[in-house]
C-alpha positions, 0 to 999 in steps of 0.5 A: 443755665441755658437748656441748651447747654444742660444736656451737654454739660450732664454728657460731660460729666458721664464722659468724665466718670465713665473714663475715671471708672475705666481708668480705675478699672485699668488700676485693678488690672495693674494691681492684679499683676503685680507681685503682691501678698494675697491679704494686701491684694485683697484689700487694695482690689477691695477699695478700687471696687468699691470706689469703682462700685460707689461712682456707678450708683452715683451718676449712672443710677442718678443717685447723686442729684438725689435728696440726703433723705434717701440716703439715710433711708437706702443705707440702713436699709442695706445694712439689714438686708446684709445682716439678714443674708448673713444669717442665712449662711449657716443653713447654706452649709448645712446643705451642703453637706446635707446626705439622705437618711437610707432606709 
């Protein structure tokens, strides 16, 4: 490839997945207006975002010219940090509702 035509291929392909994340997000907006039962709202909106969510770390964080190695390292990686997080919550509600002791 000509390096000539390098910079203006990559420019296609971000036009093209920054007009394919604006039509997923235009989806989003049409799915909230219509007259859809709360769970089923919930999981549809889900699923655009995370594949909304999933081609942004791709191609604007430059994540999809990088190697399978990252992958394997960043994706258990992430699921730790959510396990851990999800210990937290508890002591978060804890607080909540946490009142001082009067003397």
């Amino acid at each position: 490839m000509n390096t000539a035509e390098q910079p203006k291929s990559q420019l296609k392909r971000y036009l093209i997945i920054y007009f394919l994340l604006l039509a997923l997000a235009s989806v989003q907006f049409i799915l909230a207006y219509q007259h859809v039962e709360g769970v089923q709202l919930l999981v549809r909106m889900l699923a655009v975002a995370l594949i909304q969510a999933g081609l942004a770390v791709m191609y604007f964080m430059h994540l999809a010219d990088e190697r399978r190695s990252l992958f394997l390292t960043l994706i258990p990686a992430t699921i730790f940090v959510l396990l851990l997080m999800n210990m937290i919550w508890s002591d978060s509600f804890r607080l909540l509702h946490f009142r001082l002791l009067a003397k």
